[in-house]
KEKE-3310 file (N, C-alpha, C; in steps of 0.2 Angstrom, whole numbers, plus 5000, padded with zeros to 4 digits):
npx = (5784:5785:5793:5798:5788:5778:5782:5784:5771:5765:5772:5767:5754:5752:5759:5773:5788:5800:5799:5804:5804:5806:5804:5796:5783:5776:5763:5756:5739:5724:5716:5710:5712:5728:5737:5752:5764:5773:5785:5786:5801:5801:5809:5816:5809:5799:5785:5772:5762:5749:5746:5735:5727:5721:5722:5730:5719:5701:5685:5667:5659:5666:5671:5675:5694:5691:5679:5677:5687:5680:5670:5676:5682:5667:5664:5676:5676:5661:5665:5670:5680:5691:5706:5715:5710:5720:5723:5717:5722:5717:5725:5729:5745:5753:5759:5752:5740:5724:5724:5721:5729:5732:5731:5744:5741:5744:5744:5735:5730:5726:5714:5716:5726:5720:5710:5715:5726:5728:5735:5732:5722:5718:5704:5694:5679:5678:5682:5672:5661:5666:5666:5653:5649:5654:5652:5636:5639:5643:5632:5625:5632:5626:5611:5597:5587:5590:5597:5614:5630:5638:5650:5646:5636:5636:5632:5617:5600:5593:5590:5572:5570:5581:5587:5583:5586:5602:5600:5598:5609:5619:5615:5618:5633:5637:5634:5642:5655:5651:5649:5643:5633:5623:5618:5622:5613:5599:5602:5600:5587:5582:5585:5577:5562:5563:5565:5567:5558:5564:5564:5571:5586:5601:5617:5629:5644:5646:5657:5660:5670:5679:5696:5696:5698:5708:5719:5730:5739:5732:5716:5705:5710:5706:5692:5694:5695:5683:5677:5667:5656:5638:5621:5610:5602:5602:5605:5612:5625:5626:5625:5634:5646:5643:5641:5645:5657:5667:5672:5683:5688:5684:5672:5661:5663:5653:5653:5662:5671:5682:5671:5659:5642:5633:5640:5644:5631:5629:5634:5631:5617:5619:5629:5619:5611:5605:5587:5582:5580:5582:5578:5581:5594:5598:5593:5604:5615:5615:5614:5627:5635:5632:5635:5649:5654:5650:5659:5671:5671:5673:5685:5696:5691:5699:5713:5711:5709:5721:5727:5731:5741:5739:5741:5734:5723:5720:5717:5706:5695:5693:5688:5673:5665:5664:5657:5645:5640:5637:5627:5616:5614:5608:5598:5587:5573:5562:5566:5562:5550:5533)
npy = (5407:5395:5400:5393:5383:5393:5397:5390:5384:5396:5399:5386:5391:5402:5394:5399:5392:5397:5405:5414:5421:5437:5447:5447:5453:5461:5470:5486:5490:5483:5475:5467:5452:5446:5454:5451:5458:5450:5449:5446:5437:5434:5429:5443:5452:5458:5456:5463:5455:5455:5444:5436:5430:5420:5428:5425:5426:5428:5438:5435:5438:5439:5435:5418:5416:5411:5414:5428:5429:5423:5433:5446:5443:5442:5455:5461:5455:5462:5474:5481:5493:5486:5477:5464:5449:5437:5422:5407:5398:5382:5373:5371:5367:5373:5387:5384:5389:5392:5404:5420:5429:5444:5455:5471:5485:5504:5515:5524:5518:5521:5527:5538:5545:5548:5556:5566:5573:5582:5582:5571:5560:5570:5580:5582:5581:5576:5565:5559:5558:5549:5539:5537:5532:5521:5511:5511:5505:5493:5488:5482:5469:5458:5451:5449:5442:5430:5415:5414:5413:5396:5399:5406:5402:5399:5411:5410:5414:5429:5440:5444:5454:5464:5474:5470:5456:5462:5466:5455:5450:5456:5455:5441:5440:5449:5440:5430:5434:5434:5449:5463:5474:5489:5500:5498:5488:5494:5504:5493:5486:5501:5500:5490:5491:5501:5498:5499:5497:5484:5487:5481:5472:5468:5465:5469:5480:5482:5487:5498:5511:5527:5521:5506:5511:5513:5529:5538:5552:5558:5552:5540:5522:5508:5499:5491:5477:5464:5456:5457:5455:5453:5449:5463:5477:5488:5503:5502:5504:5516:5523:5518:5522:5537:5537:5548:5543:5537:5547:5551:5563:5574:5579:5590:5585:5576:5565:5552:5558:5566:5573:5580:5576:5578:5577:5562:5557:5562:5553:5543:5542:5544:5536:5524:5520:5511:5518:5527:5535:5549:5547:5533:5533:5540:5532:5519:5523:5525:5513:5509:5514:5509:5493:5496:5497:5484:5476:5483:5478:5466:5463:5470:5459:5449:5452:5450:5437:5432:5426:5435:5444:5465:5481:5490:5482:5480:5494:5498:5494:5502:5511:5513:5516:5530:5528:5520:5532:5541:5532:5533:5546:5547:5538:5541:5545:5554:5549:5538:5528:5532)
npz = (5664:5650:5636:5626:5624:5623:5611:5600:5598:5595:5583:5575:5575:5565:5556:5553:5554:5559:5568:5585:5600:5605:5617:5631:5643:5655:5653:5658:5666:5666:5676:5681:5671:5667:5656:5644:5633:5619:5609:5594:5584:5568:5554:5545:5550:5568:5574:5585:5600:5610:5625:5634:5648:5662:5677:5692:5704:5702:5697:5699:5688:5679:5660:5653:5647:5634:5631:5627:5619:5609:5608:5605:5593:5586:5586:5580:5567:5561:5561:5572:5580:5587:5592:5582:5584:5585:5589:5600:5612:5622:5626:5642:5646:5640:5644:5656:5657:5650:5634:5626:5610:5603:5592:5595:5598:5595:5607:5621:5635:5649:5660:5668:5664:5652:5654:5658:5651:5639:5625:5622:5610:5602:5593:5605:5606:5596:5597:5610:5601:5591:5599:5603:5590:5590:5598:5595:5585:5591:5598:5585:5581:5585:5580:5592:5589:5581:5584:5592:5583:5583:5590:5598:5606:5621:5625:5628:5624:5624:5639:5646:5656:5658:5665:5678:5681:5681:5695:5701:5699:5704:5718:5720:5718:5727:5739:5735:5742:5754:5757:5767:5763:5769:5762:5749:5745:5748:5739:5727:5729:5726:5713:5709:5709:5702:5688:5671:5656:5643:5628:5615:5616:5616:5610:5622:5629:5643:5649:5645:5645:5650:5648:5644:5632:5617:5613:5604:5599:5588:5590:5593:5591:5598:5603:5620:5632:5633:5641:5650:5641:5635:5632:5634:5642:5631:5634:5646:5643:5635:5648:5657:5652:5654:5667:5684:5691:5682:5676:5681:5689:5678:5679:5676:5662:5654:5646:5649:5654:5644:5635:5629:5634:5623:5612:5612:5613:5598:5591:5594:5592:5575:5571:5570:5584:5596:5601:5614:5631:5642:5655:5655:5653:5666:5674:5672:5674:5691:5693:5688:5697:5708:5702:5700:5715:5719:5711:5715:5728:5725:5718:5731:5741:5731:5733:5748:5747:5747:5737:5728:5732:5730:5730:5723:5720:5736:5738:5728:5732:5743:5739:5738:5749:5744:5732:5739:5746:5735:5728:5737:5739:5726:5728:5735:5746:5738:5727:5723:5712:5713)
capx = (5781:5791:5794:5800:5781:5775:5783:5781:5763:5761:5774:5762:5747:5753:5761:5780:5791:5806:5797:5807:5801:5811:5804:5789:5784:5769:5758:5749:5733:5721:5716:5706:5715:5735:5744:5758:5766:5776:5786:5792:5804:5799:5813:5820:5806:5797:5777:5771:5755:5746:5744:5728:5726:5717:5725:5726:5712:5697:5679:5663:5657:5670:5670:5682:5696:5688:5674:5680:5689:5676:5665:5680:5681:5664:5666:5682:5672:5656:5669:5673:5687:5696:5712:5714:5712:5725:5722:5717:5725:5715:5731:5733:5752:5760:5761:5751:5733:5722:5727:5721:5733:5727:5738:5747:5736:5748:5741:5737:5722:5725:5709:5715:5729:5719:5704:5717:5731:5725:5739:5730:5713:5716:5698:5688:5673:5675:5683:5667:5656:5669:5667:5645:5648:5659:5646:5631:5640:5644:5625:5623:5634:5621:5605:5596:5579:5593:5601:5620:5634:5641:5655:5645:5631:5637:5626:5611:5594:5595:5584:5568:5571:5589:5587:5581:5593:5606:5598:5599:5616:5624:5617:5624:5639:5639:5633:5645:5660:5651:5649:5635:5631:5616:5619:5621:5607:5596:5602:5599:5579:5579:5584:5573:5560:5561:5569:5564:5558:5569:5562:5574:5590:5608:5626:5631:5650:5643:5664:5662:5672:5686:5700:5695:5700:5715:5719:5735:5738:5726:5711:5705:5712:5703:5690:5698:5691:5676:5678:5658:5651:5635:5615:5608:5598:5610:5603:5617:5632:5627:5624:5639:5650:5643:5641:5651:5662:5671:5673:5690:5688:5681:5662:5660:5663:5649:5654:5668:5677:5683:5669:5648:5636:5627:5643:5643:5625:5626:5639:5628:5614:5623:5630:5612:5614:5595:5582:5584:5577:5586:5577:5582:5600:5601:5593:5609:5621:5614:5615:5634:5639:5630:5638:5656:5655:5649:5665:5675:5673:5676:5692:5696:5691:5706:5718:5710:5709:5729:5728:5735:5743:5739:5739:5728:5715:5717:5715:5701:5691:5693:5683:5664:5662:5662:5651:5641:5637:5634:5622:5614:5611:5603:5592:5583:5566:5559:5567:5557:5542:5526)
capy = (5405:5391:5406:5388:5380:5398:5401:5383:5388:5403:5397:5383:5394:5406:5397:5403:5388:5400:5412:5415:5425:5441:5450:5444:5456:5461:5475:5489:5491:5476:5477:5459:5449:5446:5454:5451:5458:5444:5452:5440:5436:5432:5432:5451:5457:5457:5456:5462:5452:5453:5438:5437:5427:5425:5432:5420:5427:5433:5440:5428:5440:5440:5428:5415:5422:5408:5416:5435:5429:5423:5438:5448:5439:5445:5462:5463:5453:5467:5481:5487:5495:5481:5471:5459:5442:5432:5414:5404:5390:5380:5368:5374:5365:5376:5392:5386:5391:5395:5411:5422:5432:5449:5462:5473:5491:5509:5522:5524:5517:5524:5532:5546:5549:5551:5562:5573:5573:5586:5581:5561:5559:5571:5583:5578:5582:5571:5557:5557:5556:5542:5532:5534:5530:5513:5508:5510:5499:5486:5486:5478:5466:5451:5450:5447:5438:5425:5411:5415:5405:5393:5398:5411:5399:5402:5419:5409:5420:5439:5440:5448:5462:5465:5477:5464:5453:5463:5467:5448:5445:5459:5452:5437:5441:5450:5434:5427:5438:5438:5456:5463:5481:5491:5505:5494:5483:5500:5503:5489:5489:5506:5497:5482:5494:5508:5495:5502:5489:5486:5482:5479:5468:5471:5463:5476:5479:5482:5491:5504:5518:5530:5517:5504:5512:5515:5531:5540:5560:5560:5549:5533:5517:5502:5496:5484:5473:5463:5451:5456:5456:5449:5452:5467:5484:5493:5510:5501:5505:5525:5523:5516:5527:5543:5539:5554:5537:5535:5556:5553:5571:5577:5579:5592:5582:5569:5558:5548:5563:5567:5577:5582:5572:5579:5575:5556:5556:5561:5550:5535:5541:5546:5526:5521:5517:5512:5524:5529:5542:5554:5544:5527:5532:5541:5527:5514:5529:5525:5507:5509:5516:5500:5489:5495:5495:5477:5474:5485:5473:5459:5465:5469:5453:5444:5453:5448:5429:5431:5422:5439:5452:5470:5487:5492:5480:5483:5502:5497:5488:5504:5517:5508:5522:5535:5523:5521:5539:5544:5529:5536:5553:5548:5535:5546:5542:5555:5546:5532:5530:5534)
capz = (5658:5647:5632:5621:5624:5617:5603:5596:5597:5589:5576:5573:5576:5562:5551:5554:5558:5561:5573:5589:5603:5606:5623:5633:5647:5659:5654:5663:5664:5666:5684:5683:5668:5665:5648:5643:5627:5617:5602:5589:5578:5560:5549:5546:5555:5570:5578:5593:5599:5617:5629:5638:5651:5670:5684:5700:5707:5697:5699:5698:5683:5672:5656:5654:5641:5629:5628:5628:5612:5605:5607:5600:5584:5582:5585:5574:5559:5561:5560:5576:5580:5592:5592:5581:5588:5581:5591:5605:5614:5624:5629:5646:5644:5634:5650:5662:5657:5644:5633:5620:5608:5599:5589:5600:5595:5598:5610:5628:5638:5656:5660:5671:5661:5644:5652:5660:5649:5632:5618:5618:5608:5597:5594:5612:5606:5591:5601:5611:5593:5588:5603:5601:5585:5590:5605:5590:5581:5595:5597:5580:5583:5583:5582:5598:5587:5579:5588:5590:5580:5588:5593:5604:5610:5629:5628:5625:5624:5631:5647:5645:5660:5659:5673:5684:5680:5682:5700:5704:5696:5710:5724:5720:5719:5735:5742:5733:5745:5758:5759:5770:5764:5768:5756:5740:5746:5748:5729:5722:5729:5720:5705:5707:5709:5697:5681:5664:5652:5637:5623:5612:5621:5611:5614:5627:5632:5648:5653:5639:5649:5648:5652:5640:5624:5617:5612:5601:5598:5584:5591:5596:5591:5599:5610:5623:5637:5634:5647:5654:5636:5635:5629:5637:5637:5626:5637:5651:5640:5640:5657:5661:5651:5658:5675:5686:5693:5676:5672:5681:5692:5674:5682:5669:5656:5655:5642:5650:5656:5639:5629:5632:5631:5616:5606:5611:5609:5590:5587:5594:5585:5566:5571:5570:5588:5596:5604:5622:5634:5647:5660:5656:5653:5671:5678:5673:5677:5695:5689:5684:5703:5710:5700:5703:5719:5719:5706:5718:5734:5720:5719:5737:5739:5730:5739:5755:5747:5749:5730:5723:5737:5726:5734:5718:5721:5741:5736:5723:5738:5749:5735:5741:5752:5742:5727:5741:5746:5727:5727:5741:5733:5719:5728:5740:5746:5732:5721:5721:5710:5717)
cpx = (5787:5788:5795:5793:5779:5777:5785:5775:5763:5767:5770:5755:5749:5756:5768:5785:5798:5806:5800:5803:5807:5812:5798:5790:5778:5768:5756:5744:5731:5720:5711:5710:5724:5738:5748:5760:5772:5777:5791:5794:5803:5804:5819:5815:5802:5788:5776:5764:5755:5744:5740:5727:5725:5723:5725:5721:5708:5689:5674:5661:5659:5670:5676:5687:5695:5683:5672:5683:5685:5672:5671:5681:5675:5663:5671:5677:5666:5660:5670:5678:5689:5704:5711:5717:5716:5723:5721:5720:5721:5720:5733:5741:5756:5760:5755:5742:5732:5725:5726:5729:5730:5734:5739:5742:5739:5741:5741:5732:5721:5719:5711:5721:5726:5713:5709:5725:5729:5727:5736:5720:5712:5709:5694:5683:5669:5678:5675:5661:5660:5665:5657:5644:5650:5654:5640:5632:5643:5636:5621:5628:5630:5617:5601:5589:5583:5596:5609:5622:5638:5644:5654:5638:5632:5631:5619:5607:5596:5587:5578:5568:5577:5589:5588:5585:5598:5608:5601:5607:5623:5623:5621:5632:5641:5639:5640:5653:5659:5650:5641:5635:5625:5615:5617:5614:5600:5595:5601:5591:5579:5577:5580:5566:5555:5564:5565:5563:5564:5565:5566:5584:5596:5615:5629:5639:5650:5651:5666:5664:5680:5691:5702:5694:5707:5715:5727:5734:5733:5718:5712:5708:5711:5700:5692:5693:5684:5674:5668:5653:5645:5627:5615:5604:5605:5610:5609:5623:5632:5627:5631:5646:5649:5642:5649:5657:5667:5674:5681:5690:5685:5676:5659:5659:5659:5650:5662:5671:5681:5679:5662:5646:5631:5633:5642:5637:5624:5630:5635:5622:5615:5625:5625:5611:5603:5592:5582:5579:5581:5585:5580:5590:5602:5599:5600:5615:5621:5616:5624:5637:5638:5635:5647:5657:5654:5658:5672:5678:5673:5683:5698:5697:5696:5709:5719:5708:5718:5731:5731:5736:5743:5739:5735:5723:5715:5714:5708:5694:5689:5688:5677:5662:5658:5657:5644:5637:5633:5628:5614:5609:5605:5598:5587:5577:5562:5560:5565:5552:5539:5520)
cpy = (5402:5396:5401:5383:5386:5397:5395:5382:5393:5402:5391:5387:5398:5403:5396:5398:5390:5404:5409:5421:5429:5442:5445:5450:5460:5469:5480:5488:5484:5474:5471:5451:5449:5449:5455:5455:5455:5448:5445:5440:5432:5434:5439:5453:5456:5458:5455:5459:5452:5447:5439:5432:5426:5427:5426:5420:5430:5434:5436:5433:5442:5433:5424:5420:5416:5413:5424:5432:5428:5429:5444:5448:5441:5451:5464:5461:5458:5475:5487:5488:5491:5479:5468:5451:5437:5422:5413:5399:5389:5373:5372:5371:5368:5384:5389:5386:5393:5400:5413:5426:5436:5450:5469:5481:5497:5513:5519:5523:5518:5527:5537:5550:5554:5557:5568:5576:5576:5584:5574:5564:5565:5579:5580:5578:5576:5565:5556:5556:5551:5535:5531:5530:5522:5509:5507:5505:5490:5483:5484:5474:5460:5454:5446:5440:5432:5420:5411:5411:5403:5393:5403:5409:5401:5408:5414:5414:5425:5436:5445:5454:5462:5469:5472:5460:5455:5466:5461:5445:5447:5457:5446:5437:5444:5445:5429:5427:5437:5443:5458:5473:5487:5497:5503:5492:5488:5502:5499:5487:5492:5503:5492:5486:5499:5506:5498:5495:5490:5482:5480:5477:5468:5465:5470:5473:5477:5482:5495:5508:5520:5524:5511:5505:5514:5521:5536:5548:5560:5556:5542:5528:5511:5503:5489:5482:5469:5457:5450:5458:5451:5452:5456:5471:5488:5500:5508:5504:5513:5526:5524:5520:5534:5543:5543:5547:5536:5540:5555:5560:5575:5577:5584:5589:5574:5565:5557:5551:5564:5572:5578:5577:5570:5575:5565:5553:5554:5555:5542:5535:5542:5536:5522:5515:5515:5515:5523:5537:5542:5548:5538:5529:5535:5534:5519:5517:5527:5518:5503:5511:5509:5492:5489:5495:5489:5475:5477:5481:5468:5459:5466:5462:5448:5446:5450:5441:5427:5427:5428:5445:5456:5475:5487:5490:5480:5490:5503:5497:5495:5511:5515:5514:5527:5535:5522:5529:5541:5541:5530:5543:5552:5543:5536:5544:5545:5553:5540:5530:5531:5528)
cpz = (5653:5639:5625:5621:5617:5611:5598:5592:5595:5583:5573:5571:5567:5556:5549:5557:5561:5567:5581:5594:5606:5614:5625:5640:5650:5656:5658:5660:5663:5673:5686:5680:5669:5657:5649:5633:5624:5609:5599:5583:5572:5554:5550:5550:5562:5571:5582:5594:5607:5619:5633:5642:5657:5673:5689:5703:5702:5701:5696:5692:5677:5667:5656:5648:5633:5626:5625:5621:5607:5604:5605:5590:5580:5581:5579:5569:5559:5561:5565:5579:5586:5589:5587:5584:5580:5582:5598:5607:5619:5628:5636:5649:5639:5637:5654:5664:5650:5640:5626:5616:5602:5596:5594:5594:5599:5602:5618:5631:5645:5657:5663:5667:5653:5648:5656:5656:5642:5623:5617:5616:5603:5600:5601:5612:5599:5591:5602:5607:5592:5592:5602:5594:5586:5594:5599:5586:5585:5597:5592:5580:5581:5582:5586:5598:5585:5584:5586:5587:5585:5592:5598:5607:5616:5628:5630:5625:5631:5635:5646:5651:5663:5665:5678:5688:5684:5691:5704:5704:5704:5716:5726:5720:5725:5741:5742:5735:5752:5761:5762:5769:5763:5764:5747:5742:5746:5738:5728:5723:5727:5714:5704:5706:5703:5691:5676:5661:5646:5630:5616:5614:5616:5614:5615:5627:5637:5654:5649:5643:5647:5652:5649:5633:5624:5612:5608:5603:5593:5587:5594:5591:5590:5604:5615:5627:5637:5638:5651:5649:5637:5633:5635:5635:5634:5629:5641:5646:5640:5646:5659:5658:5652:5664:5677:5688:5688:5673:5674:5685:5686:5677:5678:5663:5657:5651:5644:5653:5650:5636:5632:5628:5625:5613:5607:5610:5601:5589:5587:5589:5578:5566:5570:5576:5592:5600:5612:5626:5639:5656:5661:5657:5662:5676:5679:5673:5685:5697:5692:5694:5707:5708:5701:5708:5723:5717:5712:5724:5733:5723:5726:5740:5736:5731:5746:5756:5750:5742:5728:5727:5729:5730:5727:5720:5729:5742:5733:5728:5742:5745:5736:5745:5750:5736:5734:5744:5741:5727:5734:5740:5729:5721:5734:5740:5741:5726:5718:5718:5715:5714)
residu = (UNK:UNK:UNK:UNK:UNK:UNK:UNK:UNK:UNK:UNK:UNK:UNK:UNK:UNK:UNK:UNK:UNK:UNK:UNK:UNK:UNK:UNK:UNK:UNK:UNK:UNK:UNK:UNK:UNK:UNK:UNK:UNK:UNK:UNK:UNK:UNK:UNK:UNK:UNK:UNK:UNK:UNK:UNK:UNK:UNK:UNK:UNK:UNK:UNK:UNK:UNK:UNK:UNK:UNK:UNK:UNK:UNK:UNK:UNK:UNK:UNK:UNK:UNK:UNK:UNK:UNK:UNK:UNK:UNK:UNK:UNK:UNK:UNK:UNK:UNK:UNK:UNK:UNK:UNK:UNK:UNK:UNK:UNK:UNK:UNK:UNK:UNK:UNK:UNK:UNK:UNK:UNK:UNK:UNK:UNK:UNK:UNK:UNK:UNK:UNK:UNK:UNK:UNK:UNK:UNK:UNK:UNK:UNK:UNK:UNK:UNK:UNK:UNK:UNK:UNK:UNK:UNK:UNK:UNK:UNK:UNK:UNK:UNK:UNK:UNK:UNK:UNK:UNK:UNK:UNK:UNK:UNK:UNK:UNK:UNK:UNK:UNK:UNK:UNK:UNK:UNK:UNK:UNK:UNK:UNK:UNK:UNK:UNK:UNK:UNK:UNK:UNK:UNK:UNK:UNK:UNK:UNK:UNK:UNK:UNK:UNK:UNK:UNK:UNK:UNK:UNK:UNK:UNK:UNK:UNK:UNK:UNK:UNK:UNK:UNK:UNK:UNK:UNK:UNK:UNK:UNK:UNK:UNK:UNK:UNK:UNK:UNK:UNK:UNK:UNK:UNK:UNK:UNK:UNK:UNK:UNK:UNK:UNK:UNK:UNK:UNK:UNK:UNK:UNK:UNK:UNK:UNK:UNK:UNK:UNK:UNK:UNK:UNK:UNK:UNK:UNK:UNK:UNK:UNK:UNK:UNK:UNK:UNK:UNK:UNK:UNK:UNK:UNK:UNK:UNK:UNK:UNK:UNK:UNK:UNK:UNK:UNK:UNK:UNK:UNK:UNK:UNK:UNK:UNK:UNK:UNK:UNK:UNK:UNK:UNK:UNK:UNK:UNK:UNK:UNK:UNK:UNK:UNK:UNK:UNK:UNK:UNK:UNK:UNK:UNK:UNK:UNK:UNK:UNK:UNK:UNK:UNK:UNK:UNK:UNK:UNK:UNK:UNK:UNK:UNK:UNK:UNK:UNK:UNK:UNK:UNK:UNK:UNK:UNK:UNK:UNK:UNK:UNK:UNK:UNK:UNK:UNK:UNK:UNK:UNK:UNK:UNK:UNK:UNK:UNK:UNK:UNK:UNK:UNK:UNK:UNK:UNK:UNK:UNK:UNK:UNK:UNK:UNK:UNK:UNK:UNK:UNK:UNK:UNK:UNK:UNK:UNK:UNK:UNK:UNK:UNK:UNK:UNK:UNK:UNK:UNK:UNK:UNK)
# end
């Protein structure tokens, strides 16, 4: 990364014709995208800012990081607790590629560490009201009856049977690997099957789960990652934050592996989050195992492109088994409507 391109750019971008870049240096966490943390010198003082940028390899269902910044910008502007996005560059000459740049935001977003580690987040019961409260307020985000602003046209019109859809989106992608599995393909006939209607369609996160937030010793912090935002049923976001896959070995703790479900509940509903029943949300819990183990032989998948040796993402590749089994479970021939 030419460190003397950057910091031309974000002293342009910002403003700052003095700013020097101090450190630059790879991130954990981000198991699809590339961060970097880029601290710069301003004068007496410094600012840390995240660099967001692809990966070598990526998955067909991720957005570009253009448009992930832009669906940023309007969560920050609606008042939910994100990063703040600083800028984009669009010059893939000045590193290489594309590249958003956020505010660097303290705490710790490992998911196994935060749901098994006591001293982060603070009250757990009233993280998990926090975070229903922050998901109610990402589902007001837009409005789904208005035509987005510009600079979030890409969504265009939410889908009238988000289910459905979201049936159609995973085969393709399987297709889209080549993977031949008769397990998911079993699941995802349930799901075509037994889909809920939605009658009211939301800007979903649609990767709300312990993992992607960032948490301190007192509480939450920020919600990160929106890379698979886009219109949906807003029911898929509790779905996919209690599915057991996300608990972390927590399997008690059904909200994220963190806290009960009643407290995430209130917190969605007190947020004036929208109306749900028991049924719809186990249905995109069921949903949520199906779709990561799509995303999981995603990932696998770039490994075994040879674009980006990982043992993580060959490790990641290797959990479909046991996504399959669960989805197995829960999609038993009585479970079929009638």
């Amino acid at each position: 990364m030419d460190e003397t391109r950057l910091a031309a750019w974000i002293a342009g971008h910002l403003g700052e014709p003095g700013l020097t870049i101090e450190e630059s240096r790879a991130l954990g966490g981000g198991s699809i995208q590339e961060n970097r943390l880029v601290r710069c010198r301003i004068g007496e003082s410094t600012r840390d800012l995240v660099l967001r940028r692809d990966a070598p390899a990526t998955i067909a269902s991720s957005r570009s990081r253009r448009e992930e910044f832009r669906l940023l910008e309007a969560a920050h502007a609606a008042g939910v607790r994100v990063p703040e996005p600083v800028g984009f560059c669009e010059d893939a000459g000045v590193i290489g590629a594309p590249f958003a740049l956020m505010g660097l935001v303290p705490g710790i977003g490992l998911g196994p560490r935060i749901a098994k580690d006591l001293t982060l987040g603070g009250n757990r019961e009233k993280l998990a009201e926090d975070l229903g409260r922050e998901l109610a307020r990402i589902h007001g985000v837009l409005d789904p009856r208005r035509d987005p602003p510009p600079a979030l046209a890409f969504l265009g019109p939410p889908e009238t049977d988000p289910a459905r859809a979201e049936v159609a989106q995973l085969r393709a992608n399987l297709d889209g690997i080549g993977a031949t599995r008769p397990a998911i393909e079993w699941g995802l006939r349930w799901a075509e099957v037994a889909a809920p209607s939605c009658p009211a369609p939301a800007l979903v996160h649609r990767d709300f789960r312990t993992g992607n937030y960032m948490v301190d010793e007192t509480g939450l912090t920020a919600i990160l990652d929106w890379e698979f935002s886009g219109w949906g049923d807003p029911v898929q976001d509790l779905g996919w934050f209690c599915a057991a896959c996300w608990r972390f070995g927590r399997r008690d703790l059904e909200a994220g592996g963190i806290g009960s479900r009643e407290a995430f509940y209130r917190g969605y509903r007190a947020g004036g989050g929208r109306a749900f029943t028991d049924e719809a949300v186990a249905y995109w819990e069921v949903m949520a195992h199906l779709r990561w183990a799509v995303i999981a032989l995603e990932q696998g998948a770039r490994h075994v492109s040879g674009l980006e040796f990982s043992l993580e993402l060959a490790l990641t590749g290797r959990m479909v088994p046991d996504l399959e089994q669960a989805i197995l479970a829960a999609t038993a021939p009585a479970a079929w409507p009638r």
